[in-house]
N, C-alpha and C positions, 0 to 999 in steps of 0.2 A: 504494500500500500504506500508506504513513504517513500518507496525507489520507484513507485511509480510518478508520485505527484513530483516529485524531483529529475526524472528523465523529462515528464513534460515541462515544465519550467527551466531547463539546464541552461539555457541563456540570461536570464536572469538570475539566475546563482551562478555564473560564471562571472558578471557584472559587477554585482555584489560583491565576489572575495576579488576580483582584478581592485575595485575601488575602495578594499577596506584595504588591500596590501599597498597601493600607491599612496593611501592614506596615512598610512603608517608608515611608512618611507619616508614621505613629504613631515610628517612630525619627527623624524629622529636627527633628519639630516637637510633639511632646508626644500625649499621651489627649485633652485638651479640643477643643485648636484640630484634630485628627481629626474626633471627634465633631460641632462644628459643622462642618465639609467634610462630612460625610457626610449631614446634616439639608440640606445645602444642595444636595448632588447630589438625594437624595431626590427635593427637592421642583421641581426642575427637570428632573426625572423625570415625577413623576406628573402637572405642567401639560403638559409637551410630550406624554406620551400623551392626556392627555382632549383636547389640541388633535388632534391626529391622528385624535382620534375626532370631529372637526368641534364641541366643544363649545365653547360660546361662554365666553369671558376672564370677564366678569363673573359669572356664573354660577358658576365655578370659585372665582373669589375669596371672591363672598358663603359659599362653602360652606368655606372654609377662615378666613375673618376673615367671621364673619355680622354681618350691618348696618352694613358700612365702605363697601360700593360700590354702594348705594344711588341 
């Protein structure tokens, strides 16, 4: 019964503990050093998906830093 009403809801309690944990983050250690944690989750986000999607490292780089990996 409660892993049901919680598979239907699972967006909403994923909401909830992302913004009680950034909430908590932003209490211990400031808005800036948050801000970059979360520029850094981001984008260790979006590399591990496009690797997941079998795309190649370099590829990904040139498209985020164009003409460094060359």
């Amino acid at each position: 019964m409660i892993w049901e009403l919680l598979w239907e809801h699972k967006g909403k309690l994923l909401g909830v503990a992302a913004g009680l944990f950034f909430g908590i983050i932003y209490l211990f250690v400031g808005f800036w050093d948050t801000l970059v944690f979360v520029v850094f989750v981001s984008t260790g986000y979006y590399i591990g998906r496009k690797l997941d999607h079998k795309e190649d490292l370099r590829e990904i780089l040139d498209r985020i830093l164009p003409g460094k990996f060359r």
